[in-house]
mmCIF file of the N, C-alpha and C atoms, coordinates in Angstrom:
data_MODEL
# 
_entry.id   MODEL 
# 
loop_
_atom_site.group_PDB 
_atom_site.id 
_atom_site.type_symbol 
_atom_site.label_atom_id 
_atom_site.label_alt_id 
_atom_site.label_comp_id 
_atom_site.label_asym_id 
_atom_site.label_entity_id 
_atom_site.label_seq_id 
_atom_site.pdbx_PDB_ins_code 
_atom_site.Cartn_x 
_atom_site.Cartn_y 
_atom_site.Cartn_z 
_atom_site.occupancy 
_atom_site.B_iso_or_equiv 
_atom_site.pdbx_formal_charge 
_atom_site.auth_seq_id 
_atom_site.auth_comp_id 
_atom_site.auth_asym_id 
_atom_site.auth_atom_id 
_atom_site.pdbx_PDB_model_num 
ATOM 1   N N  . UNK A 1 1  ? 37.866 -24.024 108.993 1.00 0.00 ? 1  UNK A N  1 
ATOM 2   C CA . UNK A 1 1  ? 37.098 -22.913 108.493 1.00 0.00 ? 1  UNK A CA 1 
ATOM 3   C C  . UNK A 1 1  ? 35.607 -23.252 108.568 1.00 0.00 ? 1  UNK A C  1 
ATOM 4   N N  . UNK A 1 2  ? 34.551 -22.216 109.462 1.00 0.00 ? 2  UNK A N  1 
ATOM 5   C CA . UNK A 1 2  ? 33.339 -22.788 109.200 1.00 0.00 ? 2  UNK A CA 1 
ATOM 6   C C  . UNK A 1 2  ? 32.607 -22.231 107.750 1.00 0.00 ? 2  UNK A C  1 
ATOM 7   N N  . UNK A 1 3  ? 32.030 -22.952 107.415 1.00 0.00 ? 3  UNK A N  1 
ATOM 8   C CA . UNK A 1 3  ? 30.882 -22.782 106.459 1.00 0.00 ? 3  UNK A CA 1 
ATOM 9   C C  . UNK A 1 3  ? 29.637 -21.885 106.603 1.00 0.00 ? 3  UNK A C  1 
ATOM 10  N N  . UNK A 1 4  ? 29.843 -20.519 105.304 1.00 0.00 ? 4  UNK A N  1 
ATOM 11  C CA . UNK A 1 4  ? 28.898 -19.601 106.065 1.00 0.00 ? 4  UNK A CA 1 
ATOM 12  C C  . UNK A 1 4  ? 27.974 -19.906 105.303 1.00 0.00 ? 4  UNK A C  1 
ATOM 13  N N  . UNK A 1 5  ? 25.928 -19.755 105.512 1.00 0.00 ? 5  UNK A N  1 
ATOM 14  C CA . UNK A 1 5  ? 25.225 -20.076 104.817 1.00 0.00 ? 5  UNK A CA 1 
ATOM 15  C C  . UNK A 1 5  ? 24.192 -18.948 105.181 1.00 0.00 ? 5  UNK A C  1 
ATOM 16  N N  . UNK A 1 6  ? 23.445 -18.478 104.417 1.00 0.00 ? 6  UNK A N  1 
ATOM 17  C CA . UNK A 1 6  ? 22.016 -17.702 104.472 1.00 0.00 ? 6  UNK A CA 1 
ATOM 18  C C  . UNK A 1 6  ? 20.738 -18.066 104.113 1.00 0.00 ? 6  UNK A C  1 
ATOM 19  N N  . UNK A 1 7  ? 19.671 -17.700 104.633 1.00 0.00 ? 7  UNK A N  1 
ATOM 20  C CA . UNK A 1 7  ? 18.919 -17.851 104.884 1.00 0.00 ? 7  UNK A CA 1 
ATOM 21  C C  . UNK A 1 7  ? 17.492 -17.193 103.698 1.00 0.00 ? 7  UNK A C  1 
ATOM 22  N N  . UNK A 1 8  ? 16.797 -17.949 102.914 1.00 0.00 ? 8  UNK A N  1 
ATOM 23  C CA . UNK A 1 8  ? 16.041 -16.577 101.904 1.00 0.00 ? 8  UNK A CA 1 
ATOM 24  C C  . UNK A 1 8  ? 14.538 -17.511 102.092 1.00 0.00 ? 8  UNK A C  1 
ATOM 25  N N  . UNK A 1 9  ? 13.891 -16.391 101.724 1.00 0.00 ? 9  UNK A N  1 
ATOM 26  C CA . UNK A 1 9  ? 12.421 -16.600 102.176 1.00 0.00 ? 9  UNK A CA 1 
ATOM 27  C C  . UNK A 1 9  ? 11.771 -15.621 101.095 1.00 0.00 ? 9  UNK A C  1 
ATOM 28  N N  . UNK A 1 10 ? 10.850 -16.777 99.811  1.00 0.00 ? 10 UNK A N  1 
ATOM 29  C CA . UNK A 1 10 ? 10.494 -15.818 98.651  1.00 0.00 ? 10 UNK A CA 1 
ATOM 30  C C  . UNK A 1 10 ? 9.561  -15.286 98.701  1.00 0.00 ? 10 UNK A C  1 
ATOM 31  N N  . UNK A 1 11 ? 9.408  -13.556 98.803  1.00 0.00 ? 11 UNK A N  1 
ATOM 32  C CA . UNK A 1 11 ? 8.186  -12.696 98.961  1.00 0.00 ? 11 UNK A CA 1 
ATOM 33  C C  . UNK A 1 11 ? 6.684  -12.958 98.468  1.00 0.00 ? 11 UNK A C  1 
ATOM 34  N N  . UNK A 1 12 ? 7.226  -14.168 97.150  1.00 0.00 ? 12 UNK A N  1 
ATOM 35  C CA . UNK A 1 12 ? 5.562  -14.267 95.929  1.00 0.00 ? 12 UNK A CA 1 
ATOM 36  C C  . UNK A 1 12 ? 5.125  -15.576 96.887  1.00 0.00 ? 12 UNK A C  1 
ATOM 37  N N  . UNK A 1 13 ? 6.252  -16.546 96.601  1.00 0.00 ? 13 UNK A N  1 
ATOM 38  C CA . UNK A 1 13 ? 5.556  -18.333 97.234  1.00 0.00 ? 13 UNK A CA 1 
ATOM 39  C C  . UNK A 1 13 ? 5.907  -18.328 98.234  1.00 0.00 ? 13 UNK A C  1 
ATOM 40  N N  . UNK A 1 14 ? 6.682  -17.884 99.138  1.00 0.00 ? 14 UNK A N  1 
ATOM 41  C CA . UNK A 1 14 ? 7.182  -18.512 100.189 1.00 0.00 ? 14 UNK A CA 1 
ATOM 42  C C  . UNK A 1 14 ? 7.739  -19.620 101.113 1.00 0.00 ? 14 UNK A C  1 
ATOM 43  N N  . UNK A 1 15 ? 8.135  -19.931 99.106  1.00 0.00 ? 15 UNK A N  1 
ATOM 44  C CA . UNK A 1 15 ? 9.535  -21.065 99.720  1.00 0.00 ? 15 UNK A CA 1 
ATOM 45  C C  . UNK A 1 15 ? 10.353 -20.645 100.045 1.00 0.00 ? 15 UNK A C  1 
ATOM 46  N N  . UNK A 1 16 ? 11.143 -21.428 101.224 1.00 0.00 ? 16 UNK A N  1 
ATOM 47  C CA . UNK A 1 16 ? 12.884 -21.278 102.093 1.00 0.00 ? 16 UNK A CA 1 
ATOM 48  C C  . UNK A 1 16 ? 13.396 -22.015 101.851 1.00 0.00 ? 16 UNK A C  1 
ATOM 49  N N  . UNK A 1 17 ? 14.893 -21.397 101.681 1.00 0.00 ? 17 UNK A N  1 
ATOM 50  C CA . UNK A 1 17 ? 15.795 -22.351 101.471 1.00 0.00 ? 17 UNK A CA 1 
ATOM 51  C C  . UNK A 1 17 ? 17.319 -21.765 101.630 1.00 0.00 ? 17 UNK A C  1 
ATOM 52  N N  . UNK A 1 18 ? 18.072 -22.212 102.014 1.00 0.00 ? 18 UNK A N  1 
ATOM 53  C CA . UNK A 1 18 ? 19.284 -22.014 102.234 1.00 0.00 ? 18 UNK A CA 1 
ATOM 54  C C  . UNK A 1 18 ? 20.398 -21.930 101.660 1.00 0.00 ? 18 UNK A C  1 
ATOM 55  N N  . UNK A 1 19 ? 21.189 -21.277 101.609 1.00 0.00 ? 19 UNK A N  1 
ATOM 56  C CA . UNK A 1 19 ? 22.065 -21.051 100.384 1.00 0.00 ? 19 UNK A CA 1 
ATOM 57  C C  . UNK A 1 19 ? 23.754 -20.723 101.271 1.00 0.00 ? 19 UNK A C  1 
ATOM 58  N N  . UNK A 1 20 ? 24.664 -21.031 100.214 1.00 0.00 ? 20 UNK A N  1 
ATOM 59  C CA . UNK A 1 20 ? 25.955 -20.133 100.730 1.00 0.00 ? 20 UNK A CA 1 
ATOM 60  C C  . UNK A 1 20 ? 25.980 -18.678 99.722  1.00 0.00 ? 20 UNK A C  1 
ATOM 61  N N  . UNK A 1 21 ? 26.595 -17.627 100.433 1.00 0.00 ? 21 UNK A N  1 
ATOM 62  C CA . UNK A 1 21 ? 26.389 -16.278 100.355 1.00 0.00 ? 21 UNK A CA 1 
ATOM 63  C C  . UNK A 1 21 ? 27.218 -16.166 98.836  1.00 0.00 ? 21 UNK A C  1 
ATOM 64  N N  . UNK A 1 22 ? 28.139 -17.115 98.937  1.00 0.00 ? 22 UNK A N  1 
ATOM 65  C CA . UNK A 1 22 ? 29.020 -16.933 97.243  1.00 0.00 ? 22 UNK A CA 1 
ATOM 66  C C  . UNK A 1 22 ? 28.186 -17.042 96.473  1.00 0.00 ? 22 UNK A C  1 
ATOM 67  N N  . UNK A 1 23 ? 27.045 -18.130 96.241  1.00 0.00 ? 23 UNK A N  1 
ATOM 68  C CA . UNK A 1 23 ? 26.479 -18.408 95.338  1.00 0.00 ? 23 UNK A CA 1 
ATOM 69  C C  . UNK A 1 23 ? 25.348 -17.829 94.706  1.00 0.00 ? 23 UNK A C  1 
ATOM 70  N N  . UNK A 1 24 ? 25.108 -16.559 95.397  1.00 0.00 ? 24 UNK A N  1 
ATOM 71  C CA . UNK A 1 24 ? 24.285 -15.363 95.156  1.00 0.00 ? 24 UNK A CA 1 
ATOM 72  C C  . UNK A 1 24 ? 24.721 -14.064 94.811  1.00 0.00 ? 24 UNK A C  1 
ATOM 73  N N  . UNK A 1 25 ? 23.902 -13.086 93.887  1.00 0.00 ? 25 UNK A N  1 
ATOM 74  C CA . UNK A 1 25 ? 24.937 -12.274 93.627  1.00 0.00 ? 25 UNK A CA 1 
ATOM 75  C C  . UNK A 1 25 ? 25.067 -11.130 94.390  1.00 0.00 ? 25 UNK A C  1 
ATOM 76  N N  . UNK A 1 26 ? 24.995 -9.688  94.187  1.00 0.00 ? 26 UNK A N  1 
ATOM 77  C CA . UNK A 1 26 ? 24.875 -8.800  95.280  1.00 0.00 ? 26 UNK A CA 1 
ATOM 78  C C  . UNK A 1 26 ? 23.843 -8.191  95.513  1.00 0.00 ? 26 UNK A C  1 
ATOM 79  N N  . UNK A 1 27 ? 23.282 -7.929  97.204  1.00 0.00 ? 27 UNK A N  1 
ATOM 80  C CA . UNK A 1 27 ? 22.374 -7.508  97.544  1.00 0.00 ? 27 UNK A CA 1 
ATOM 81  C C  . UNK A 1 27 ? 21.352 -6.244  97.109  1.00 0.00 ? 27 UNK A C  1 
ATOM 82  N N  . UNK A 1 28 ? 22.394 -5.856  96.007  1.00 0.00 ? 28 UNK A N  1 
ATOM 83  C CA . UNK A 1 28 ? 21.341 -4.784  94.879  1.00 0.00 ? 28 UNK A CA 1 
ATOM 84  C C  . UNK A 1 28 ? 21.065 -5.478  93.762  1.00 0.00 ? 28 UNK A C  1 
ATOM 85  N N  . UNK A 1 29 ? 21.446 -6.817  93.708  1.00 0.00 ? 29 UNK A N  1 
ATOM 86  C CA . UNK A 1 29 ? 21.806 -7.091  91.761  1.00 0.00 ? 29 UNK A CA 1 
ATOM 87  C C  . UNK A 1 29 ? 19.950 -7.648  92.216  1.00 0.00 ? 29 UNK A C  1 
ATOM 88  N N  . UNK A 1 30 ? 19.921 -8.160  90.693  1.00 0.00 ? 30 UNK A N  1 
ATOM 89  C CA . UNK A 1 30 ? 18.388 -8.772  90.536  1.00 0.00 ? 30 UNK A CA 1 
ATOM 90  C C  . UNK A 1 30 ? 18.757 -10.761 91.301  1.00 0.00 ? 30 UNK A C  1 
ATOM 91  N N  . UNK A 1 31 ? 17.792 -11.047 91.561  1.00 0.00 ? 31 UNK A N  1 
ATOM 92  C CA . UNK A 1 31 ? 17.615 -12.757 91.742  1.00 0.00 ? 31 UNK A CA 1 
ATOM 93  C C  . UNK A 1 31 ? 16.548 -13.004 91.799  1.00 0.00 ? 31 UNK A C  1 
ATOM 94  N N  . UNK A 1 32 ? 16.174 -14.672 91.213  1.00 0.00 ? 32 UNK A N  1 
ATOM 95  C CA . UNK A 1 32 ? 14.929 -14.844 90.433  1.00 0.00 ? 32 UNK A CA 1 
ATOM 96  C C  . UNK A 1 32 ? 14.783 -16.419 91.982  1.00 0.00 ? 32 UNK A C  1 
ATOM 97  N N  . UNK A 1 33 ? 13.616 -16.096 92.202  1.00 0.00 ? 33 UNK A N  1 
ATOM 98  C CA . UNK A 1 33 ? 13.164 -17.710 93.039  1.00 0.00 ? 33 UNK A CA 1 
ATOM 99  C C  . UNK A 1 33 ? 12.975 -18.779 91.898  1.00 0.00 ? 33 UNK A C  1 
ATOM 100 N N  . UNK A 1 34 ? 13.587 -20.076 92.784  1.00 0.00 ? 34 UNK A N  1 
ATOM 101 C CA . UNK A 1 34 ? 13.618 -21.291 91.692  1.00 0.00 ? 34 UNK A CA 1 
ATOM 102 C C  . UNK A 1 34 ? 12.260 -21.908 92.065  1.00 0.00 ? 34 UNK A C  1 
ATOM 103 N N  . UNK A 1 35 ? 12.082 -21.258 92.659  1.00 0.00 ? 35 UNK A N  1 
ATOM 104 C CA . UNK A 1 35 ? 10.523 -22.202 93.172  1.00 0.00 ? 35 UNK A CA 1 
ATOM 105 C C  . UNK A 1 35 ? 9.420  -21.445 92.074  1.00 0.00 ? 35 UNK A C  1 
ATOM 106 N N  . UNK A 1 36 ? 9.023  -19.705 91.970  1.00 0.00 ? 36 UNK A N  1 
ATOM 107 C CA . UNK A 1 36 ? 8.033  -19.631 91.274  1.00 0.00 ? 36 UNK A CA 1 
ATOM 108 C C  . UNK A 1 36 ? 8.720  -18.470 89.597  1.00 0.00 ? 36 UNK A C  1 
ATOM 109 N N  . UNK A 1 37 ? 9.904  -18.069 90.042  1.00 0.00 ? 37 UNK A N  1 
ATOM 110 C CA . UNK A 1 37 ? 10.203 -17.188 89.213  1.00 0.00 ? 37 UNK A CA 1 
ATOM 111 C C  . UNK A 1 37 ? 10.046 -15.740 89.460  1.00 0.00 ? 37 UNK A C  1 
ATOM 112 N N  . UNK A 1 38 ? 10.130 -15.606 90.194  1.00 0.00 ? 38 UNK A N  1 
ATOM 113 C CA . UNK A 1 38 ? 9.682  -13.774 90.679  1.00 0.00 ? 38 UNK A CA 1 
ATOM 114 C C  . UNK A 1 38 ? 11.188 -13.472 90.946  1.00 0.00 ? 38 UNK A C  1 
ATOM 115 N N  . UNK A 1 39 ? 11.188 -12.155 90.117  1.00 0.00 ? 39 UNK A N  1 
ATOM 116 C CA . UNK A 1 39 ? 12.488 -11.643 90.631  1.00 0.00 ? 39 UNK A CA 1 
ATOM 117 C C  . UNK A 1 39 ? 12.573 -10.188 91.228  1.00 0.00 ? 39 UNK A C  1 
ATOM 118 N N  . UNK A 1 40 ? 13.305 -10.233 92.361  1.00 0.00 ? 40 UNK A N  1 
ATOM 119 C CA . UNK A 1 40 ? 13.677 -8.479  92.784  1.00 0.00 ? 40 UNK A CA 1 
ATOM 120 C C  . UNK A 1 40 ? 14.693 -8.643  93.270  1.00 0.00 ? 40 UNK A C  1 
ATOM 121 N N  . UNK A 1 41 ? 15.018 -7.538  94.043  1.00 0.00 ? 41 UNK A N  1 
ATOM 122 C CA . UNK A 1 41 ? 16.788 -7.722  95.062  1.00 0.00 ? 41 UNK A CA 1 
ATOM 123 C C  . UNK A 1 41 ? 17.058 -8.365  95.654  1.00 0.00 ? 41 UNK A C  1 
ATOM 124 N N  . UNK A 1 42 ? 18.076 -8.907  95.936  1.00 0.00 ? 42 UNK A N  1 
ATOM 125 C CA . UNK A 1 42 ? 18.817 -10.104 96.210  1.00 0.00 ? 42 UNK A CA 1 
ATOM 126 C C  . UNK A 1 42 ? 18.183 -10.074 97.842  1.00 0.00 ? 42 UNK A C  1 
ATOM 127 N N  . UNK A 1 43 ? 18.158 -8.311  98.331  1.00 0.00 ? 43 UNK A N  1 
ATOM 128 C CA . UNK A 1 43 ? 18.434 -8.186  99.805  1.00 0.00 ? 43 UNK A CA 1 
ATOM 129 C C  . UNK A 1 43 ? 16.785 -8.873  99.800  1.00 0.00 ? 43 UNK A C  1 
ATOM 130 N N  . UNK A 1 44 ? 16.020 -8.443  99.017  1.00 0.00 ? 44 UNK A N  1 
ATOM 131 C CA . UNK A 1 44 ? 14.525 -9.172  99.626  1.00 0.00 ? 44 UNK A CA 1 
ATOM 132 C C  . UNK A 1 44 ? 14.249 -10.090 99.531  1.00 0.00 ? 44 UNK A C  1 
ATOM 133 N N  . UNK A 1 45 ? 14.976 -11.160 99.108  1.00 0.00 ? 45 UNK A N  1 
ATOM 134 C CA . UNK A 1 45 ? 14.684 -12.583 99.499  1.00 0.00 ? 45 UNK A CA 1 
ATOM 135 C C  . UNK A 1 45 ? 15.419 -13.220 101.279 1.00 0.00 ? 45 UNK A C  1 
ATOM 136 N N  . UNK A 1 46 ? 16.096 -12.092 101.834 1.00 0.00 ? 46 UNK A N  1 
ATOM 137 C CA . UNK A 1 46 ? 17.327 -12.903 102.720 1.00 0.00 ? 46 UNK A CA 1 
ATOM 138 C C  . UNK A 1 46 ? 15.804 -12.656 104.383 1.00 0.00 ? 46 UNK A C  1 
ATOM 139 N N  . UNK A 1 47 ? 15.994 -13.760 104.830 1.00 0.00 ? 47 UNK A N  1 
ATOM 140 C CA . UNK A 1 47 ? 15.299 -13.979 105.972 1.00 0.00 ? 47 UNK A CA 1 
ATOM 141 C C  . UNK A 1 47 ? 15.158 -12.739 107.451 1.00 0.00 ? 47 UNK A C  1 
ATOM 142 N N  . UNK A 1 48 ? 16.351 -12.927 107.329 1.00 0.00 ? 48 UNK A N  1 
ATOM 143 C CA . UNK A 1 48 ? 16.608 -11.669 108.557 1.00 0.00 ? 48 UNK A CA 1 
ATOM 144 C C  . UNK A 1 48 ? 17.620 -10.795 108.185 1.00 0.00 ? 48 UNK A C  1 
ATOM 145 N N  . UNK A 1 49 ? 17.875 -9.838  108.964 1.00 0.00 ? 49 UNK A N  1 
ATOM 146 C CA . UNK A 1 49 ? 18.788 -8.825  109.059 1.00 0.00 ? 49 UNK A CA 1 
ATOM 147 C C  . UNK A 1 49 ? 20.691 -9.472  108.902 1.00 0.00 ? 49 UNK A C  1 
ATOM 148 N N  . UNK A 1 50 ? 20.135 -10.428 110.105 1.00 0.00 ? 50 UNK A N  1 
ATOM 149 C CA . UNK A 1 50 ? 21.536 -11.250 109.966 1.00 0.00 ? 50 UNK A CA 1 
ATOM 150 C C  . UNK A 1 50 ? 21.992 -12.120 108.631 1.00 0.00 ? 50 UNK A C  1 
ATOM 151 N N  . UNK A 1 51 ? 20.822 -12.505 107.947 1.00 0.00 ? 51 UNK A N  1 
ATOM 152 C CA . UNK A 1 51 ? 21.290 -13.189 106.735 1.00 0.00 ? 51 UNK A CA 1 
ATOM 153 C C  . UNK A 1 51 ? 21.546 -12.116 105.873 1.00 0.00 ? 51 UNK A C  1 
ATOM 154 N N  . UNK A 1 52 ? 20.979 -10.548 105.584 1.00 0.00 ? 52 UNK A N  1 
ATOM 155 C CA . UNK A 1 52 ? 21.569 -9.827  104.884 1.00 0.00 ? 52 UNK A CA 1 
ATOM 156 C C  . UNK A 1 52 ? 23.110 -9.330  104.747 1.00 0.00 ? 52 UNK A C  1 
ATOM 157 N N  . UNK A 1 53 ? 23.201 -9.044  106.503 1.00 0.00 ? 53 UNK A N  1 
ATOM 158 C CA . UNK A 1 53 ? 24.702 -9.033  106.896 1.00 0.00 ? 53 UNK A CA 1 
ATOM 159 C C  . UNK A 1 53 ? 25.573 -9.886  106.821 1.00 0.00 ? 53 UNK A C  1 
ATOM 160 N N  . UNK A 1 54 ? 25.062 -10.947 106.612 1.00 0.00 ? 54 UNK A N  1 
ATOM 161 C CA . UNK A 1 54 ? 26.351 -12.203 105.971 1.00 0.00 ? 54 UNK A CA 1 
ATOM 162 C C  . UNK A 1 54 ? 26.316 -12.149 104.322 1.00 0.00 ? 54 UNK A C  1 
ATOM 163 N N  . UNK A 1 55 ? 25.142 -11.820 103.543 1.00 0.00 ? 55 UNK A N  1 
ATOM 164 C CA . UNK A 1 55 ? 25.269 -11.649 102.542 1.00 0.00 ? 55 UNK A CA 1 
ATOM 165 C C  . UNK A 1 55 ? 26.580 -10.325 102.201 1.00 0.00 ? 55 UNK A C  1 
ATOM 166 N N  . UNK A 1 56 ? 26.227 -9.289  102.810 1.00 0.00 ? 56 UNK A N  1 
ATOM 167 C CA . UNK A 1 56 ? 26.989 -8.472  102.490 1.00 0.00 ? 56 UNK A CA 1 
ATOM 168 C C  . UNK A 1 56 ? 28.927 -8.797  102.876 1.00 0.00 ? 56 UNK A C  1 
ATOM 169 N N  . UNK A 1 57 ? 29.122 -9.093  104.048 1.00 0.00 ? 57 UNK A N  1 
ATOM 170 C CA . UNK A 1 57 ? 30.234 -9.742  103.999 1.00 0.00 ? 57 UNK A CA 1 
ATOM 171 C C  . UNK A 1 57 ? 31.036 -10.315 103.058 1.00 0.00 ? 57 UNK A C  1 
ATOM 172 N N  . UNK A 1 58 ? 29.883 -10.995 102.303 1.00 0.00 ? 58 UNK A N  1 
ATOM 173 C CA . UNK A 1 58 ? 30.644 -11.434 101.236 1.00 0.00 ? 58 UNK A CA 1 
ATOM 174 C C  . UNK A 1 58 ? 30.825 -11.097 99.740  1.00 0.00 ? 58 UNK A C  1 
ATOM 175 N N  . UNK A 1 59 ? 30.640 -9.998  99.648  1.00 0.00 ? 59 UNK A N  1 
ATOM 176 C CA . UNK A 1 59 ? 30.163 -9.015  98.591  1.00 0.00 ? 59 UNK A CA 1 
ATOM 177 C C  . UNK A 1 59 ? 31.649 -8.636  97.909  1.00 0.00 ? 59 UNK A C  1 
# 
């Protein structure tokens, strides 16, 4: 089984960092960056289109 992972990039600091898609919640819920604390939708932290679409996959 491969290992799926996504991609997030934070709108305020613009730290990246990589994540698996379980460990986030859903692309409408709220999520907070561990780097500065800013929170909005899950979908606006995810890098590309494709990391949204793996997010959602796993929804």
């Amino acid at each position: 089984m491969v290992e799926a992972f996504v991609r997030l990039l934070c709108p305020e600091c613009g730290k990246d960092w990589e994540t698996n898609p379980t460990d986030l919640p859903a692309h409408r819920d709220n999520y907070s960056c561990q780097g500065c604390g800013a929170t909005r939708r899950t979908a606006e932290f995810m890098r590309t289109e494709r990391d949204l679409q793996t997010l959602k996959q796993f929804e």
